[in-house]
C-alpha positions as CSV (number, residue, x, y, z in Angstrom):
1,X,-8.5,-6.7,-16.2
2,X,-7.8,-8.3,-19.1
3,X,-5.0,-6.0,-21.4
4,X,-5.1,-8.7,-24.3
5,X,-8.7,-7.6,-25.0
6,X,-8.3,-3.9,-24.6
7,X,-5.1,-3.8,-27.1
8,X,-7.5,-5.5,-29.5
9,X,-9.3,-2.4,-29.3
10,X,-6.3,-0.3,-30.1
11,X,-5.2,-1.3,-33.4
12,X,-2.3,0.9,-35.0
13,X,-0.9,1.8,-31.8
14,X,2.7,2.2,-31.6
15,X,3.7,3.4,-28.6
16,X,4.1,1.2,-25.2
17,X,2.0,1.8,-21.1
18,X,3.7,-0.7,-19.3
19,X,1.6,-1.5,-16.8
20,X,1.7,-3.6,-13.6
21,X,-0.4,-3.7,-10.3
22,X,0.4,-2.6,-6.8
23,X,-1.5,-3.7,-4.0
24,X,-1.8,-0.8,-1.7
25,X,-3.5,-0.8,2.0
26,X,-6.6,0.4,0.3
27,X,-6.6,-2.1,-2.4
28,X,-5.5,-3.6,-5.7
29,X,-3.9,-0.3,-8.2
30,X,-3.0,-0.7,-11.4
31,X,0.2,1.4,-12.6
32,X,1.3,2.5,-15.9
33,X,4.1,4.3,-17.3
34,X,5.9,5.2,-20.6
35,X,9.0,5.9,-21.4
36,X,8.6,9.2,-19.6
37,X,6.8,8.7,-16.6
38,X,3.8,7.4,-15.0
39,X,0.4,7.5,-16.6
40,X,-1.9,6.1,-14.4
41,X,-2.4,4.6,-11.0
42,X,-6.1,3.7,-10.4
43,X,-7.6,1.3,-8.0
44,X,-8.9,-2.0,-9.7
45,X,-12.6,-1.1,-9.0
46,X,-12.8,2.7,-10.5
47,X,-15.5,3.6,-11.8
48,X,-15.5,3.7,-15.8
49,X,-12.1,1.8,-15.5
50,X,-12.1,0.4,-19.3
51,X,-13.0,3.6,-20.4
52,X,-10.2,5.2,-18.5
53,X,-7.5,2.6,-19.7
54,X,-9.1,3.0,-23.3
55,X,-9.5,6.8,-23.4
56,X,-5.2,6.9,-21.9
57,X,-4.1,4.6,-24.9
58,X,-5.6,6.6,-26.9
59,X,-4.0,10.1,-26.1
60,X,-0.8,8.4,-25.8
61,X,-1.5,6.0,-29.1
62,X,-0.3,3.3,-27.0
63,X,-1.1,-0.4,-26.2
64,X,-1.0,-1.9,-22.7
65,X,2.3,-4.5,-21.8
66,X,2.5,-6.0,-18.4
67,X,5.7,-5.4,-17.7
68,X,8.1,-3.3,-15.0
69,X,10.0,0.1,-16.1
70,X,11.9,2.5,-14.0
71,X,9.1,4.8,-13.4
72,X,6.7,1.7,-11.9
73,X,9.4,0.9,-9.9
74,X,9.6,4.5,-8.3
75,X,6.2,4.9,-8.0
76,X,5.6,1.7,-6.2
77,X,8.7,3.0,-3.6
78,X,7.1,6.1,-3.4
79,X,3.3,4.8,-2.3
80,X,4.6,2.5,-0.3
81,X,6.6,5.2,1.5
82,X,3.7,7.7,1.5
83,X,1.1,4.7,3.1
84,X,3.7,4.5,5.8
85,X,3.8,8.2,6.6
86,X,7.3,8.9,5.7
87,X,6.9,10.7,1.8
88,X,5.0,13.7,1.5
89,X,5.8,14.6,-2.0
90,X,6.3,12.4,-5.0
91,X,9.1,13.2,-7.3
92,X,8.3,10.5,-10.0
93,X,7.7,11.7,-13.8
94,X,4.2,12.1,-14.5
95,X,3.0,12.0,-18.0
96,X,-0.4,14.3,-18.1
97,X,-3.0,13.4,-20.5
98,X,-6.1,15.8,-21.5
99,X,-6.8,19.0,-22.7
100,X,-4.8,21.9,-21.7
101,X,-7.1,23.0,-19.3
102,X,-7.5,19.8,-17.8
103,X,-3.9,19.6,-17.4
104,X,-4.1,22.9,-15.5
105,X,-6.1,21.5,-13.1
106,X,-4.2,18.7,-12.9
107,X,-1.1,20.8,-11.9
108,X,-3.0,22.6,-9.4
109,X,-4.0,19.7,-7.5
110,X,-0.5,18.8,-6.7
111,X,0.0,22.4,-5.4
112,X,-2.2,21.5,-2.4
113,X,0.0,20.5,0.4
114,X,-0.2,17.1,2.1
115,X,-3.0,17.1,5.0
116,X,-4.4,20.3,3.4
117,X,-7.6,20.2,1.6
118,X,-9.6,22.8,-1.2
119,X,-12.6,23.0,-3.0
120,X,-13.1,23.4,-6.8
121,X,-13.9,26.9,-6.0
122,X,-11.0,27.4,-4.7
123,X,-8.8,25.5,-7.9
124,X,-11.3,27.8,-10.0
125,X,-10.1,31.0,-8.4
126,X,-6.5,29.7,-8.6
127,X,-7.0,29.0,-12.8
128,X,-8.6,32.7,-13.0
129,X,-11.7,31.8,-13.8
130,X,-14.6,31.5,-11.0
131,X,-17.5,30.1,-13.7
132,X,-15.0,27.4,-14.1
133,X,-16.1,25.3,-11.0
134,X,-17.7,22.5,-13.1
135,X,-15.2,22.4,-16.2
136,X,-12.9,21.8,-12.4
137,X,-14.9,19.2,-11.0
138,X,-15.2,17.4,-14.6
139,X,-11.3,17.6,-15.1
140,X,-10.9,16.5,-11.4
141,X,-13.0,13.5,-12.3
142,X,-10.6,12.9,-15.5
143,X,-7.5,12.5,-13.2
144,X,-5.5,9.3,-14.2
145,X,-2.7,9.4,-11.9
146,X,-4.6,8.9,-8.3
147,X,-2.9,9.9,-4.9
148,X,0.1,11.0,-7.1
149,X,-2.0,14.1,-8.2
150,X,-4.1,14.6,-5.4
151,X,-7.7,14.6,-6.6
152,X,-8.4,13.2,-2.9
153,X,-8.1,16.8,-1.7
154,X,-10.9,18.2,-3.4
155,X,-14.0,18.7,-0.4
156,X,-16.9,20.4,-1.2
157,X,-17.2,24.0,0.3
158,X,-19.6,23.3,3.2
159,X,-16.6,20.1,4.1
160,X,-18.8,17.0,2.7
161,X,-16.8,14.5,0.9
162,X,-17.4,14.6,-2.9
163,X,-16.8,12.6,-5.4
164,X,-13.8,10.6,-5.8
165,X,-13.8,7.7,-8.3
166,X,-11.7,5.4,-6.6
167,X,-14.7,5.5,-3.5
168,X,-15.5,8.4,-0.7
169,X,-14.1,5.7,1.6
170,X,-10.5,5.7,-0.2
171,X,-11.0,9.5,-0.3
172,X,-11.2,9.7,4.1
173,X,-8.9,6.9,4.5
174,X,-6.2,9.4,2.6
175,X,-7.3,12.4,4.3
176,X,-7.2,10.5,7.4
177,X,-3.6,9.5,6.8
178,X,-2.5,12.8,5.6
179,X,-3.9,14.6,9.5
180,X,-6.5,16.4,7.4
181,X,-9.5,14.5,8.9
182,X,-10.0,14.7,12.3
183,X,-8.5,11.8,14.2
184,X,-11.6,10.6,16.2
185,X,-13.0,9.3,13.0
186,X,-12.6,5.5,12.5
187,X,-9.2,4.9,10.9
188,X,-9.3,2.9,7.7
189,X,-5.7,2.9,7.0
């Protein structure tokens, strides 16, 4: 990924994501934080990645520096402890992008305990609104911050793996590690 390029795309932009990469068991991430926490961790091959990296600068009126912070430096402690079993909960700043009900659902996804799973009919019933399932699944699909906010917890009602943009393979592997897969399923991790 080439950040020169996308910053030429985001003239006027005062504020700084500094970003770096991380290269987790289940490949290459990309991390960035501000001032105030982390921003993003997405794997180098997600879908609509530019768009993503574009769509964040914007919200934040930022442009991309490859550099470390504090918060990059936490977060790469923390994956590394939660890929070796031993962190359940991360307790680095997040920084939460997105409309307001988008950032509801982003709040609810962390709720969902490690090696638990839901549904979005389940996040809809816990926002208060049932006819919300898709407006869930969209925001779901919006998530910035992967593993961190727990999009990978989201099953579809009858149990099938649903969409996850960083791959349904990524998706089990982290159930897998979390215990909420069965354990007779090929490990990945």
């Amino acid at each position: 990924m080439n950040f020169i390029d996308l910053n030429q795309k985001l003239t006027g932009n005062l504020n700084r994501i500094a970003i770096t990469t991380y290269d987790s068991r289940l490949g290459l991430m990309f991390l960035g934080a501000t001032e105030n926490g982390i921003c993003l961790a997405e794997f180098h091959d997600r879908i609509h990645l530019e768009k993503t990296l574009l769509k964040l600068a914007e919200n934040l009126k930022a442009q991309f520096a490859e550099e470390e912070n504090q918060h990059l430096n936490q977060l790469k402690e923390e994956l590394t402890l939660y890929f070796d079993k031993k962190l359940q909960e991360f307790t680095v700043p997040l920084v939460f992008t997105g409309t307001d009900f988008q950032q509801k659902v982003f709040q609810s996804l962390i709720k969902i305990p490690y090696g638990s799973t839901s549904t979005y009919k389940n996040q809809a019933i816990v926002l208060g609104d049932l006819k919300a399932i898709r407006a869930v699944a969209t925001a779901n699909g919006l998530n910035k911050i992967a593993i961190v906010i727990p999009c990978h917890r989201i099953i579809g009602s009858d149990g099938s793996m649903v969409g996850y943009a960083g791959g349904i393979y990524r998706k089990e592997a982290l159930l897998q590690l979390e215990g909420a897969l069965q354990q007779t399923q090929l490990s990945l991790l």
